[in-house]
C-alpha positions in Angstrom: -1.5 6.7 11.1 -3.7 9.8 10.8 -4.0 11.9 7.8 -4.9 15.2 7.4 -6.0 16.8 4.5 -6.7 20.7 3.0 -5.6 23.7 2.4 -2.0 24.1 4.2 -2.7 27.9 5.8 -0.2 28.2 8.1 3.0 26.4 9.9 5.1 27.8 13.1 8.5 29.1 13.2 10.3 25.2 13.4 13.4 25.2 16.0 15.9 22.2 15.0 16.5 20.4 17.9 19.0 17.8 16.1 20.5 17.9 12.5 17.7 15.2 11.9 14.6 17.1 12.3 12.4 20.7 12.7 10.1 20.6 15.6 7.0 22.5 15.1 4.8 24.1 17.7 1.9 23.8 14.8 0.4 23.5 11.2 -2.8 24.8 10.6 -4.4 22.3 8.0 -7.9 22.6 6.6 -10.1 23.0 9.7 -7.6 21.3 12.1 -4.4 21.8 13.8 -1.9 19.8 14.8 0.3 20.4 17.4 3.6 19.6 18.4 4.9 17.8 14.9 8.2 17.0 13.5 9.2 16.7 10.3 12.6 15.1 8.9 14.9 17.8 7.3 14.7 16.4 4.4 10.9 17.0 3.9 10.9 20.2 5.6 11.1 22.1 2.3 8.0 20.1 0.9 6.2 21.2 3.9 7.4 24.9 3.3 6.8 24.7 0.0 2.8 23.2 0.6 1.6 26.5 2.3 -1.4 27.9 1.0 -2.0 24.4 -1.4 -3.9 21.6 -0.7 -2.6 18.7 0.6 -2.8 15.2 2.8 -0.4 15.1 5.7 0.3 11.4 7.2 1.6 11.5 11.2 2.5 8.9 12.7 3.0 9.8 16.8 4.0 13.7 16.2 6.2 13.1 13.5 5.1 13.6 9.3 5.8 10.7 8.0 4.5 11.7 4.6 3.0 14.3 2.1 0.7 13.9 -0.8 0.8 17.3 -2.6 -1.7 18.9 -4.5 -0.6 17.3 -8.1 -1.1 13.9 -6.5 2.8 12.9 -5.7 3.3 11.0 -2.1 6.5 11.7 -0.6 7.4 9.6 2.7 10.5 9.5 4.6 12.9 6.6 4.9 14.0 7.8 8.2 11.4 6.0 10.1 12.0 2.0 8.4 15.8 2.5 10.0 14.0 1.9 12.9 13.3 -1.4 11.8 17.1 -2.6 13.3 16.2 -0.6 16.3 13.4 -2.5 17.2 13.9 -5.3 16.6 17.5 -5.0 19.2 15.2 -2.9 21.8 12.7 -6.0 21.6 14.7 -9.0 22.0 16.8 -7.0 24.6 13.8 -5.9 26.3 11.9 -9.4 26.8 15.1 -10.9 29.1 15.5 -7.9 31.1 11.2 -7.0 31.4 11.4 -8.4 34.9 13.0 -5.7 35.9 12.9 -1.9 35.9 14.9 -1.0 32.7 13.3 -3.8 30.6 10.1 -2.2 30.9 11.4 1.4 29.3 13.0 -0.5 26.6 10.3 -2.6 25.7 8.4 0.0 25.5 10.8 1.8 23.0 11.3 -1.2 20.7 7.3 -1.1 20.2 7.1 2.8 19.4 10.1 2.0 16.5 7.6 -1.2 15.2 4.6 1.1 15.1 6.8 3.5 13.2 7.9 0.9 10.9 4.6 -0.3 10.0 3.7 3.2 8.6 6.7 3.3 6.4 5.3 0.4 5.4 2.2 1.7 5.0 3.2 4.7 2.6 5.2 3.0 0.6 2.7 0.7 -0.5 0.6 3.9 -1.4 0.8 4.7 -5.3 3.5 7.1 -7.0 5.1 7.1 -3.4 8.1 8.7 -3.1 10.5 8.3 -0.5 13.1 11.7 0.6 
């Protein structure tokens, strides 16, 4: 998981693909900018709300999975442990049917939902972690 951290100066318009998420082309944090990130709707209004403050962003593979605001809070989404089911039915579907050409693909997908699981994991074992 990489974090970001500084003075949240500017985000793009988002677009909402799904009900589930906002897609944004970028956020301009500190001396950096990320490109391409999602956030789950339910910590897009944290995100708004951040401009112009100093903050720590966590992403995980394009998506915020947290947000430590400037009075020290951590909020993370739940979204990425339901996974945690996902991955775990990807992977032990995936391992009898690897030997051929749709095992690989889904495989492949049960690892991306581990990896996300492990960084919920992560920020919620972070300190005054809250989870939207």
């Amino acid at each position: 998981m990489k974090e970001y951290q500084g003075i949240l100066q500017e985000i793009s318009d988002s677009t909402q693909p799904g009900n589930q998420y906002h897609k944004y082309r970028y956020m301009e944090i500190g001396n950096e900018t990320i490109k391409n990130v999602s956030v789950y709707s339910g910590m897009n209004g944290k995100i708004r709300n951040a401009v112009g403050h100093t903050i720590t962003l966590y992403v995980q593979s394009g998506l915020v999975a947290g947000i430590k605001t400037q009075d020290g809070r951590i909020f993370y989404t739940d979204r990425v442990g339901t996974s945690l089911m996902s991955a775990v039915l990807l992977t032990t579907i995936g391992l009898p049917l690897s030997f051929i050409i749709i095992g690989l693909p889904i495989l492949g997908f049960g690892i991306m939902f581990a990896l996300h699981f492990f960084a919920l994991q992560e920020m919620r074992s972070m300190p005054n972690a809250v989870g939207i």
